[in-house]
C-alpha positions, 0 to 999 in steps of 0.5 A: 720735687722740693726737698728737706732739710731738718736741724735739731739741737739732738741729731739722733732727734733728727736721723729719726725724723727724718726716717719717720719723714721717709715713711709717709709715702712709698714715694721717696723724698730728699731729706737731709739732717743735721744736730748735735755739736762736738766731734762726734755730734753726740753733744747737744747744740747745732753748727753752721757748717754741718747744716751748709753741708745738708742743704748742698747734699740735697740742694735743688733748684725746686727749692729747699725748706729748713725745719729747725726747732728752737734757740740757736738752731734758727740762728745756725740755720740763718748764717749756713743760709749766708755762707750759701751761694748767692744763687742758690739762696733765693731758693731756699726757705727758712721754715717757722713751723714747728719742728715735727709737724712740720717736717711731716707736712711738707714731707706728704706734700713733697710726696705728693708733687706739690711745689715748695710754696704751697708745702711751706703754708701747708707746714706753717699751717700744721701746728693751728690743725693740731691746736684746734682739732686735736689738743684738749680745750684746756690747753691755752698754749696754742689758742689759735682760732679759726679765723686766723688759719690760712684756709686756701680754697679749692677754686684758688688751686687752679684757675677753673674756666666755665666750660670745664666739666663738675661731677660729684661722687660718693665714697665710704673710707675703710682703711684701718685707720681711716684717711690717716697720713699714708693714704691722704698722701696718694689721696693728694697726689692723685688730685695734684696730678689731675689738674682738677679743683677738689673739694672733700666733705665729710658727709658723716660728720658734716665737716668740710669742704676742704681742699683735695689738694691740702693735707691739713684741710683733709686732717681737719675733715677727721674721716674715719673708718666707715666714714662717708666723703663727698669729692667734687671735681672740676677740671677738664677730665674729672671723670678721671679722677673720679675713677682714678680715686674709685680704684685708691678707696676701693683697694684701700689705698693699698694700707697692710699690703706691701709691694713690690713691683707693683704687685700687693697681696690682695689683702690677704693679712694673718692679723688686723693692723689696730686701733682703729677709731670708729665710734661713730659706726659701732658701739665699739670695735676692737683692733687685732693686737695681739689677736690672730686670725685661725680661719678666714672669713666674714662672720655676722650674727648675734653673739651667743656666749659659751660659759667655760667647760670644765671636766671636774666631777664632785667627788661621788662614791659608789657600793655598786663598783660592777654597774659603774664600769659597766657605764664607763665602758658603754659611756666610752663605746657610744662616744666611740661610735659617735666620733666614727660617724663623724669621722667617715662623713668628713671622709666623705667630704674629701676632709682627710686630715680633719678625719684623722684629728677624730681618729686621734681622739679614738687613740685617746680613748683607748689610752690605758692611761685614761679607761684601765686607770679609771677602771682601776680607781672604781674597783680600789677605791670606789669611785663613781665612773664619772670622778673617776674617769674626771680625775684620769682625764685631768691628769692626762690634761695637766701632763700636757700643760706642761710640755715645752712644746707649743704644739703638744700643749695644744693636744690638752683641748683633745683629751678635754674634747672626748672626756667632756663627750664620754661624761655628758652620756655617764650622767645620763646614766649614773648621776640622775640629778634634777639639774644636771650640768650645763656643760655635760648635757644641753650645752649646745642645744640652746645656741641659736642658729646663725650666732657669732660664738664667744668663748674661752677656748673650744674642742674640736667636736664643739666646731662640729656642733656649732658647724651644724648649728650654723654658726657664724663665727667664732671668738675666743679669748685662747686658742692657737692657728695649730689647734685642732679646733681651728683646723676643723674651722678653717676646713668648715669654713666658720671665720675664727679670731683667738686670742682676742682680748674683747670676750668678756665684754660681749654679752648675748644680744649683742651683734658682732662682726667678724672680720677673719681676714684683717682679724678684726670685730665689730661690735652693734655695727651699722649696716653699712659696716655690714654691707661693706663686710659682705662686699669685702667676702665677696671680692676675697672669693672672688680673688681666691678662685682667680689665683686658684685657677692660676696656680696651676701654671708655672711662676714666671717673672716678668723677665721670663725666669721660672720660680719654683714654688714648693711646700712646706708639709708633715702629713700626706694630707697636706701634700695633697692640699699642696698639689691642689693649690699648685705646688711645685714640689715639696720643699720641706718634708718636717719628718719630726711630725711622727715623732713628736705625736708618738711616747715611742719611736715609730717603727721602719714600716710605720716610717715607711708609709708615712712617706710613701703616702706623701710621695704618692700624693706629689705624684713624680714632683721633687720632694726634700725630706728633711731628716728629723729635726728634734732638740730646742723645744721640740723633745720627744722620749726616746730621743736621748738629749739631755737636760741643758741650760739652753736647748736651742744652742744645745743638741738639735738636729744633725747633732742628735744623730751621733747619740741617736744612730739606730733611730736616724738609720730606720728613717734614712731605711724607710725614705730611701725605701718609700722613695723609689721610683719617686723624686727624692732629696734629703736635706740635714737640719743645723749643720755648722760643719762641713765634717758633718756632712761628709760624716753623714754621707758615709753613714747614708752610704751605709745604709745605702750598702745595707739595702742592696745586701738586702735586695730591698728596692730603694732610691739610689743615689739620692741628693743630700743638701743641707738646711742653712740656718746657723751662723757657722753655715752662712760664714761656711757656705762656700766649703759647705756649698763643695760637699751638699747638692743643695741649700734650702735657707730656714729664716726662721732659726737662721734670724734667730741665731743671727739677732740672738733673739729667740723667736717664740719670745714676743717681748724680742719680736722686734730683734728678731725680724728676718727683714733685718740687714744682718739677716738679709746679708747672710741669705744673700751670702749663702746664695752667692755660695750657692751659685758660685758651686752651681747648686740651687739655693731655696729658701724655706722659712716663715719669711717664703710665705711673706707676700712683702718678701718674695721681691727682695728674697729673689732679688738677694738670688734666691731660686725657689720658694716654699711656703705653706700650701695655703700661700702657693697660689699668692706667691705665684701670682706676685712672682709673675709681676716681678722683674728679678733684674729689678729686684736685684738692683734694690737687694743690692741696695739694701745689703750694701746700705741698710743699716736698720729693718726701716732702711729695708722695708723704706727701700722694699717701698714697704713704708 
């Protein structure tokens, strides 16, 4: 392998493209940089001496190509070449080609085995491939016509004798952005090592052929996604290659997957990679952005658009205040039955957690704050029942806009969801208009069988509807993965995409395609685009069954080291879905799941249940409950935190339990007593001290003491460890490693106290990004703390259900996962292709030289 060495007048320009030259290929590639003058380098200008140094760090005698930009760089890079010993000169080339597009072309052709000669006319040839297929016509600066490129054909590749053997196959391109950079590399490296002459044409396009071996012959096809290629292929065992590039294209050259030891995630993504080009296909097609994925799934039909619904009634007065809250009582009572056949059908199909979003709505109903206050305004103020009831409602719902926490902002679209049901029968009864509301009444009576639905927003009892009206799909322009409305649609297996920026643009009659797995849509696609979403369905189901089937078993690596794999969880039916899809345990129990959903402290045997239901579901496997984790943005009533300037450095977790004793002492009761008999942890949230800890297990031998007093039955003695999540915990892991029984490592605070960037913030998403060394140096510091005391350090955050992660979360001596139960059988199935010893080797390398997350993610094989 040839290697490279860059030289700028700027060394920063220069250490960021050779980073950027490092992350055309998984492969890696000697590239060496040297820019800048003075003592520090920070001036602008180049020195002869540095550039020596560059080239003997990566000289080989496979060959050396310099890429300078312009003035005096070339001039430096000719006198290090004379200070060059004599015979390593002829072996080094002096590149003319201009100083990125350059150093990217030979960088893929490095990647791709080829030999320096033909990387150095594939470099020279770069700027006449940009000039002519991608600057504007207008442009006179690089005016070179095609008659002057170097076009080197196929057959001069390889001297081809007349027996070998020639097939042709066809191909269709799906990566995201089409035979771009990354995947024309494997494409060439794959062809280099066939000793085959290859010839691609775009059949799309009509472009070509072009040389399979020439990364610029490829650029110039301009292959899309949903673009067509022909590859022709002569050589002594073509059929190889053939199937060879087959399995490339089919798993899409791996593009949006990650790897480690050779394992990927199947494809599964949370969002789309965008901006992908594909005019040519469809009348348009939108990139995920910022957009999320909230239930998976291949969805295609015509798109029907839901106009926004609203709860605001004119406002109406009536004489007759008796007969108007006779209508509001029945209006509420035939909702109410109404929401209880649903809610025992969805019992019956085993959708224990969908069912309880529907008996929340019957909790809002018998709000006093929505039916008495409403009651209440007829009677004093003469109010029709649908105003008043509108005027209730409304201000339930702006209370919740309100709220800091994401979550509970999201219970609006509920109050929304049964105030719309109980005034669509209140206008029947009372308003009696010729054209009544589209929203109250026939809304959904008109949406056509089988259509992609486009709206702002939906309620959960709209999902139902449009589940029974067949619906394809949905687009919303809001909405959020936690809403109960994605919850319903990911349980009735209606592919969803929010936050998507495209729905005022669709307009019915349109077709569109709903990509729930890269969170994309496709507008007026061609039908090999559908053909193409269908197979994908198809082969995703197909996966999922596989992995299904073998999640059940243990998590082995290929070294033979069983990997637990636990579940992060708050409700029972969580932890029963998490058993089905072969959890290990539960690693986290977020016990603050009843408290945020509660105005008051839920009472001992409330708590109780609530946890004896969740160790009953895991039957006999290990359960971490981790004592309730309130402050931040989490706030709750009867929680006494007061109002600080910074809520995430102020009183939160552990914290709160000095201020708060009676309540933490009614769930330390009910988890002790829901947990005999059963395989219990407790595990403390942002704990910075070893004296809390040693305070808490005092107070928890209190109410220990207390219960046998009692002779209630409880779990004793039970192992407590401790959330690893601030700085102080990760500098403190060896004291704190002396009073816990364990460790469970939250990536998510701990990266966002690490990088002091706070995580739901998107402008900071770039700081606060757990694969950063800083991060990466804490886990592995706690770990060894761990180790060195012999308790087992897990680990719990957003990073365990990051299929790029698992490799390097145990190489840094993690060892046990827990992630969403949803994840458990894809994390299983990577872990049983990793080697940890492997996965140790590339840790160390990462928290002993990164200095950036591109280091990281370079070294992972990520990019």
């Amino acid at each position: 392998m040839f290697s490279i060495v860059i030289v700028s007048h700027s060394r920063k320009l220069a250490q960021s493209l050779s980073s950027l030259a490092s992350e055309v290929s998984s492969v890696k590639i000697p590239v060496a940089y040297s820019g800048g003058a003075g003592g520090s380098s920070d001036l602008s200008g180049t020195d002869a001496t540095d550039i020596l140094s560059a080239i003997e760090s990566v000289y080989t005698a496979e060959g050396v190509i310099v890429f300078t930009d312009i003035g005096s760089s070339v001039l430096s890079a000719e006198l290090a070449l004379d200070l060059l010993d004599d015979d390593k000169k002829s072996h080094v080339y002096l590149s003319k080609a201009p100083l990125v597009e350059g150093v990217l072309s030979a960088s893929v052709q490095c990647a791709s085995g080829s030999d320096a000669a033909f990387a150095l006319s594939e470099a020279e040839m770069s700027l006449s491939m940009k000039g002519n297929e991608y600057l504007p016509s207008a442009v006179p600066a690089v005016s070179i016509s095609a008659a002057e490129r170097t076009v080197i054909p196929a057959s001069a590749d390889k001297q081809v004798n007349q027996n070998h053997k020639k097939i042709t196959a066809k191909f269709i391109i799906m990566t995201i952005h089409g035979l771009h950079a990354r995947p024309a590399s494997a494409f060439v490296r794959a062809v280099s090592a066939s000793g085959c002459a290859v010839e691609v044409t775009n059949n799309t396009t009509g472009k070509g052929p072009a040389n399979g071996k020439s990364l610029n012959q490829l650029a110039s096809l301009e292959i899309l996604t949903g673009h067509e290629i022909s590859v022709s292929a002569e050589g002594d065992n073509p059929e190889e290659l053939i199937k060879e590039l087959s399995v490339l294209i089919e798993n899409n050259f791996g593009e949006g997957t990650g790897t480690w030891g050779g394992i990927g995630n199947n494809g599964v993504k949370e969002t789309g990679s965008g901006n992908s080009s594909t005019d040519s296909l469809c009348d348009d097609m939108v990139p995920a952005g910022k957009e999320f994925v909230f239930s998976e799934g291949i969805g295609i039909g015509p798109v029907y658009v839901l106009p926004d619904f609203s709860i605001e009634v004119p406002l109406e007065y009536t004489d007759d205040t008796a007969a108007a809250i006779e209508f509001l009582e029945s209006a509420v009572l035939k909702v109410k039955k109404g929401i209880s056949v649903k809610k025992e059908k969805l019992i019956l199909n085993r959708k224990n957690n969908e069912a309880d979003i529907l008996d929340a709505h019957l909790a809002i109903l018998g709000d006093p704050d929505l039916l008495d206050k409403s009651i209440s305004l007829i009677k004093e103020n003469k109010y029709t029942a649908p105003f008043a009831f509108s005027k209730c409602a409304g201000e339930i719902i702006n209370r919740y806009k309100k709220m800091a926490d994401p979550y509970m902002r999201m219970r609006e679209a509920d109050v929304r969801d049964v105030s719309h049901q109980v005034l669509s029968i209140l206008e029947a009864l009372t308003l009696n208009r010729e054209e009544p509301s589209a929203y109250f009444s026939g809304l959904y009576d008109t949406v056509p069988e089988g259509s992609v639905i486009v709206s702002s927003d939906l309620t959960p009892s709209a999902v139902l509807k449009l589940y029974n009206k067949k619906s394809a799909g949905l687009i919303l322009s809001r909405g959020s993965t936690l809403s109960h409305a994605a919850i319903i649609a990911r349980a009735l297996g209606i592919p969803g995409i929010g936050n998507c920026g495209i729905t005022g643009d669709l307009k019915n009659g349109d077709t569109a395609a709903v990509d729930g797995y890269s969170g994309e849509v496709f507008i007026n696609p061609l039908k090999n685009i559908t053909d193409l979403l269908i197979l994908k369905q198809k082969k995703h189901r197909e996966e999922t069954a596989h992995l299904l089937d073998a999640a059940g078993k243990n998590a082995v690596t290929k070294d033979g080291i069983h990997i637990p794999v636990y579940a992060n969880i708050s409700t029972a039916e969580e932890a029963e879905i998490a058993a089905r899809k072969g959890a290990d345990g539960v690693g986290v129990i977020r016990s603050e799941f009843l408290f945020i959903h509660s105005e008051v402290e839920p009472s001992e045997d409330g708590q109780y249940n609530y946890f004896h239901s969740i160790f009953t579901a895991m039957d006999g496997k290990p359960v971490t409950v981790r004592t309730f984790d309130i402050g931040g943005d989490k706030r709750v009533p009867f929680v006494g935190i007061p109002e600080e300037e910074n809520p995430y450095l102020g009183r939160r977790g552990i914290r709160l339990y000095d201020t708060n004793p009676s309540i933490i002492k009614r769930q330390l009761r009910a988890v002790l007593r829901a947990g005999a008999g059963h395989n219990i942890r407790l595990m403390l949230p942002m704990v910075s001290q070893q004296s809390e800890v040693v305070k808490f297990r005092s107070f928890l031998n209190g109410v220990h003491t207390e219960l046998e007093k009692e002779n209630t039955p409880h779990l004793w003695p039970i192992p407590l460890g401790i959330m690893i999540e601030t700085p102080s915990s990760v500098v403190m892991a060896e004291e704190l490693a002396l009073v816990s029984d364990f460790f469970s490592i939250g990536t998510n605070d701990l990266t966002q106290y690490i990088m002091a960037a706070e995580r739901g913030t998107a402008d900071l998403s770039s700081w606060a990004d757990p694969f950063d060394p800083a991060v990466l140096r804490s886990i592995r510091a706690a770990a060894e703390a761990g180790k060195k005391n012999g308790i087992p350090v897990s680990l719990c955050g957003e990073m365990g259900a990051d299929p790029d992660a698992v490799g390097l979360i145990l190489g840094l001596g993690i060892s046990s996962i827990s992630a969403g139960p949803d994840r458990i059988p894809l994390i299983k199935h990577i872990i049983s292709g990793i080697s940890v010893m492997d996965s140790e080797k590339i840790a160390l390398e990462i928290v002993s030289k990164a200095v950036d997350t591109s280091d990281v993610r370079r070294t992972c094989g990520f990019i």
